[in-house]
N, C-alpha and C positions, 0 to 999 in steps of 0.2 A: 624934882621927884619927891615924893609924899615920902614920910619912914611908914604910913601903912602902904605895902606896895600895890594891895588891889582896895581900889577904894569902896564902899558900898555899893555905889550902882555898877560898879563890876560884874561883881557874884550875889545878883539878888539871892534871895531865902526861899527856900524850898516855896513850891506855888507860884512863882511867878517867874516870867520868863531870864532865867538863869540859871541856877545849880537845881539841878532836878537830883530825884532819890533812887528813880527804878532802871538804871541804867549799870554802875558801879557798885557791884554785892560779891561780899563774904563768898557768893556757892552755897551759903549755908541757909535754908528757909529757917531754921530755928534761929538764927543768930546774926541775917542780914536785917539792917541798918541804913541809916541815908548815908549816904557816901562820905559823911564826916565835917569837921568844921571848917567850911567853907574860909575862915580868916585863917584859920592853922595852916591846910593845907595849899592853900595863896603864897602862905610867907614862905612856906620850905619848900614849893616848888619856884617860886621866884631868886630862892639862896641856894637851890641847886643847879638854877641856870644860869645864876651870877659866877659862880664859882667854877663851873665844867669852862662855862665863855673865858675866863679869868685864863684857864691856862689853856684856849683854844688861841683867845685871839693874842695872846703872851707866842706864841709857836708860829703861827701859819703867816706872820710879816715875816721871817725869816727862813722858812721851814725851805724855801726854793732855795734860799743859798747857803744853806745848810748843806743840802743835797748835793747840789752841785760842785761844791767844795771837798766833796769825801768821794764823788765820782761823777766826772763829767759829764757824761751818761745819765745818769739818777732823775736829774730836776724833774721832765718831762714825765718820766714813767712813773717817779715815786710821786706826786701828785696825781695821777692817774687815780694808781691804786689805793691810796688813801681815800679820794674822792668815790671812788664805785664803789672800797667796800665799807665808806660811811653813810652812802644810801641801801645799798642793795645788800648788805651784810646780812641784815635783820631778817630778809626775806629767805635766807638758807635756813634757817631757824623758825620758819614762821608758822608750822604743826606744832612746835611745841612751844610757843607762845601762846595759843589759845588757851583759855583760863587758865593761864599761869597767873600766881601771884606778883603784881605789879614789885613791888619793893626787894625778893632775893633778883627778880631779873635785871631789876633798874640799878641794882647795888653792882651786879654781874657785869652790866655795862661798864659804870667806871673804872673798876678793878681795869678789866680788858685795857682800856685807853691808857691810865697809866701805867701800866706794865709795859704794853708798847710803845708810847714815846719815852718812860723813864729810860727802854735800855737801846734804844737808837744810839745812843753816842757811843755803845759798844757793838753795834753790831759791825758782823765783820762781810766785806764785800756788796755791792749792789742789792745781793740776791737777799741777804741778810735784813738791808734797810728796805726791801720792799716787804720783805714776809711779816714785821712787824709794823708798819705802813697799814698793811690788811688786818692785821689784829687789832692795832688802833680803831680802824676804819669801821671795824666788828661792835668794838664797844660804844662810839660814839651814834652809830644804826641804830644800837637798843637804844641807848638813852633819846634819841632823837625822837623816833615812831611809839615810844611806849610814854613818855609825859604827854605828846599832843594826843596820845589816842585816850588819857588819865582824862583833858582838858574835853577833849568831843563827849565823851563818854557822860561826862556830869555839868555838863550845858547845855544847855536844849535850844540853844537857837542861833541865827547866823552872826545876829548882832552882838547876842551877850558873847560869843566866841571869839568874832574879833574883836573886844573889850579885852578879855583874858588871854589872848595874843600880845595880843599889844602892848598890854602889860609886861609879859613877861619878854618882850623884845624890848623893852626901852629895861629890862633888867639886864639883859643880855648885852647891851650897846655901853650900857655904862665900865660894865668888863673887856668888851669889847675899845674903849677910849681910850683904857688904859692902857692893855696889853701892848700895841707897839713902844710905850715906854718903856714897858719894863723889861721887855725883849731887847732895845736899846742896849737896857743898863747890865743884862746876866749874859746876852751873848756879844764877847769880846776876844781879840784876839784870837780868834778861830776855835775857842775852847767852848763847845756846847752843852758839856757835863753842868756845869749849875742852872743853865738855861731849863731844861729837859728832867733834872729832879725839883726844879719849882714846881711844872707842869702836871709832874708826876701827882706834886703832894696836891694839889689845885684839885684834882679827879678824886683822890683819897677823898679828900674833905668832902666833898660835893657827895660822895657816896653814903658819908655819913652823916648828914644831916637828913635824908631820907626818912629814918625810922620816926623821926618827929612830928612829921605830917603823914605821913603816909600807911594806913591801917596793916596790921599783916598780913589779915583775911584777904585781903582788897583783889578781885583778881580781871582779868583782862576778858573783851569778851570772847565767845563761843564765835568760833569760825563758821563759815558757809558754807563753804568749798574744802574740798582737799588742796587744792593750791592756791599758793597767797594771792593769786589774782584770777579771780574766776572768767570765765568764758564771755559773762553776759557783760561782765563789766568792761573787756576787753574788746567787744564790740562794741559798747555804748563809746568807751573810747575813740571810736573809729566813725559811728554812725551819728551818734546822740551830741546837737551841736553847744548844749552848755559843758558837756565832760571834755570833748574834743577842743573846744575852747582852752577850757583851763589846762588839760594837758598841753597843746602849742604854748601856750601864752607863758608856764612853768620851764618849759625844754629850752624858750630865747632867753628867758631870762634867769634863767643860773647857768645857761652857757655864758652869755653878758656877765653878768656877776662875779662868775671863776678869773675874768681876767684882773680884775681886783689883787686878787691873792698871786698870779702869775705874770703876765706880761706886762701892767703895769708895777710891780716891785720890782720887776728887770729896768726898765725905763727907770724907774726912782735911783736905782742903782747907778745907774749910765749916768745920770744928768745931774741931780743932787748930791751934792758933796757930804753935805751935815748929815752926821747920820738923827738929829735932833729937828732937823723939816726933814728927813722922811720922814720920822713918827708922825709929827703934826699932820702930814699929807694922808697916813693913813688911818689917824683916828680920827679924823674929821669929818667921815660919814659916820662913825659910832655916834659922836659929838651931838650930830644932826639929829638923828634916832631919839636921840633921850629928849632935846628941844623941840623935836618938831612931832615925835609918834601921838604926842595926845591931840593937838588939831588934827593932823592927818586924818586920826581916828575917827574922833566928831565929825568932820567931813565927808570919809566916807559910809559914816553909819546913819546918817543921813540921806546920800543917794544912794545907799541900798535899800532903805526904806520905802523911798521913791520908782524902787523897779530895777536897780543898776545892777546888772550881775556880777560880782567877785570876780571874775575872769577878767573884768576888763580895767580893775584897777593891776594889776597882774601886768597885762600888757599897756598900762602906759608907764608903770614904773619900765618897762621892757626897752620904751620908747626911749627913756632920759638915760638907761642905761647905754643904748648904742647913739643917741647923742654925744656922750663921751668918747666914744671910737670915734666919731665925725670928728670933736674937736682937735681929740690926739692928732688924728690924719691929716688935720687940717692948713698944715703949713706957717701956724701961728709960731711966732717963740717959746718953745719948747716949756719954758717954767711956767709962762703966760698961758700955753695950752693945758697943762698941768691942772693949775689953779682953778683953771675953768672947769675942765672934765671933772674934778672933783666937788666942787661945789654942784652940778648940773647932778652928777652922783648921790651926792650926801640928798637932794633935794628927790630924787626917787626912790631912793633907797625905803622911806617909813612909807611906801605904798605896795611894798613888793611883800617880805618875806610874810608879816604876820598876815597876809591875804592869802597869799597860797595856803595855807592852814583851813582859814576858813573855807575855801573854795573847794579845797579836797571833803572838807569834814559835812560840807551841804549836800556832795552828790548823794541822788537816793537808789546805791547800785553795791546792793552785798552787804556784809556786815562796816564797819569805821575799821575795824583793823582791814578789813579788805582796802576801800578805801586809801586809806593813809599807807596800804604796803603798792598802791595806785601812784602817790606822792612818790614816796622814797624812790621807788623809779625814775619817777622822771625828773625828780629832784638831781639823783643822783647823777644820771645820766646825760644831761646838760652841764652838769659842773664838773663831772671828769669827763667830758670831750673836750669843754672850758680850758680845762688845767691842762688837759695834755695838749693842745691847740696851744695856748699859750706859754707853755714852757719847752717846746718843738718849733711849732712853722715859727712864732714871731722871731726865735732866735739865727734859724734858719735865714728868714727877712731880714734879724739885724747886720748878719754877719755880710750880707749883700749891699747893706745902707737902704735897703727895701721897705724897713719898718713901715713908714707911712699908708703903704698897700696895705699893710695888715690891718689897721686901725679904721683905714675906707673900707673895705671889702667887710668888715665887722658890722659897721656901722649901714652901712647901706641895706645890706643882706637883714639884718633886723627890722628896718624902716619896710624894706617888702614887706616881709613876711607876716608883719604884727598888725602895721596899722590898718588891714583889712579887719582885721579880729577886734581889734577897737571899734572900731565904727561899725563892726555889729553889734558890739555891746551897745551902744550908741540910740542904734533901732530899738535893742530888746527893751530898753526904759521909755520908748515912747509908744514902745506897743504894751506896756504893762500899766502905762499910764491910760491909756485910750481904751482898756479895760476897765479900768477904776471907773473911769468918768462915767461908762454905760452901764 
């Protein structure tokens, strides 16, 4: 990774297809400006997502048996509730996001997150560790829907988008590497208190490198609708087959993805002894990410150039994702299956996340904050059925010696469901080609 984190042909210069000017404004006709210096504002959003990841992915290798440790109960639900209200948080909030200024919201975010996992290790009973779970969940919705709506907002196109995705995911994986080390090294002996005021301070910091890049004026746009998700878009969802696409293809795969962070850290648990190969096990799609997101990129900014729709890179990471439930299921030697399902992982992972960005941020239905409050749904919504799927039934399955079903029934059910939706992408690039040609 470069020390400039967006390289030139990232964030082209006003005029060409990249950082545009008349999208991200003050509110102010006397006093709006282009949305600011494209290399400034690169660094300090790529160091406030190094830094929020830093103490995300430091937490959520542990955060199941955390839970499960302080009440038996917990694991499933408190995953839940973290996961829906770090998607759909933002969306209670989402009237008065409209032209709100980007920088006291995005600062409002972190506060929130650290406030609620700093005081987790004191909360008292279930009910306690989930009402802070949703506060958490609260803060990390803003931050999540209000940088990518920052990134849609002042790029104008689908390519240079997912450039600056991309970007800022191979910023994110590099904290992401680390965190299950260093979660390792702070949660010990059942004491989560140092763990949880690193994480704290990880969210502080991230909130204060903001005012660096990020103008004051700066504000979010003007809504559409009175509700974050309007009518017409809610039907295009349902009728309109590239929206309806990319929501299927988003729903399998971060419901795929949630078992990452739950039923597989149960299995790591069960079978791996060191607690130094689980880290390795689970930073090793971050790993992937930072090595492989810039081919990836090139590759597919390439066949999308070609006609390839975003959706369907979406659903083949989808693909490699319930691959990995195959392999788990698969009756291999268990470390043997392991090894596999995460490497087959690490290798779809740099086609998944920075593409749903782009995929949400292309549809032409409503304002991008409609849009991207389009995403957080079904972002959300996939990964806490995810999390509660796998920190429930598979435990459920383990407790039977069933697990195996878990991991087929995952994996199969994916393979229906998606690789239709692939091989319509498939079509839509040789019918975009056979336009070209005529």
């Amino acid at each position: 990774m470069s020390e400039r984190p967006f390289p030139h042909h990232a964030l082209p210069g006003p005029g060409t297809d990249g950082l545009t000017t008349n999208h991200a404004t003050t509110g102010d006709p006397a006093t709006d400006t282009p949305a600011g210096s494209g290399g400034r504002l690169a660094l300090v959003l790529s160091t406030h997502h190094l830094t929020v990841s830093l103490g995300l992915y430091t937490v959520m290798p542990v955060l199941v048996l955390v839970l499960s440790s302080r009440a038996a109960s917990a694991a499933g639900p408190g995953l839940f509730c973290y996961t829906a209200s770090a998607g759909l948080g933002a969306l209670l909030v989402s009237r008065w996001l409209s032209r709100r200024r980007y920088l006291p919201a995005m600062f409002a975010g972190t506060v929130l997150a650290a406030a609620g996992f700093g005081l987790l290790p004191y909360a008292a009973g279930t009910a306690g560790l989930l009402a802070l779970l949703l506060v958490t969940g609260l803060g990390m919705s803003l931050h999540s829907l209000l940088s990518r709506v920052l990134v849609a907002e002042t790029v104008a196109d689908d390519i240079g988008r997912q450039r600056v995705y991309s970007t800022l995911m191979i910023a994110i994986n590099v904290a992401a590497s680390v965190g299950p080390f260093l979660a390792m090294l702070l949660y010990r002996g059942g004491d989560a208190r140092p763990l949880f005021t690193v994480v704290a301070g990880c969210y502080l910091l991230a909130g204060a490198v903001l005012p660096l890049g990020v103008r004051a004026g700066l504000r979010t746009p003007a809504a559409t609708t009175r509700w974050p998700i309007g009518r017409s878009t809610l039907r295009a969802a349902l009728r309109e087959a590239t929206t309806r696409s990319t929501v299927l293809t988003t729903l399998a795969g971060t419901f795929m993805f949630a078992q990452f962070a739950s039923a597989l850290v149960l299995l790591l648990a069960d079978e791996i002894a060191s607690p130094a190969a689980r880290a390795a096990f689970l930073a090793a799609p971050a790993v992937g990410v930072v090595l492989l997101q810039a081919p990836a990129t090139a590759l597919m900014t390439r066949l999308m150039s070609r006609g390839t729709p975003p959706y369907a890179f979406i659903g083949v990471a989808s693909l490699g994702f319930g691959g990995t439930a195959l392999l788990l299921g698969s009756g291999l030697p268990t470390v043997s299956a392991i090894v596999l399902a995460v490497a087959l992982f690490t290798l779809a992972e740099p086609f998944f996340h920075s593409t749903v960005s782009t995929a949400f941020a292309g549809l032409p239905h409503g304002s991008r904050l409609e849009t991207f409050n389009l995403r957080q749904v079904c972002w959300s919504t996939g990964e806490a059925l995810g999390s509660l799927c796998g920190g429930t039934v598979y435990l459920l399955l383990r407790h039977g010696g069933h697990q195996r079903l878990y991991w087929l029934a995952l994996g199969l059910g994916t393979l229906i469901t998606i690789a239709p939706v692939v091989a319509g992408g498939a079509r839509h690039r040789r019918h975009r080609q056979s336009l070209d040609l005529h």
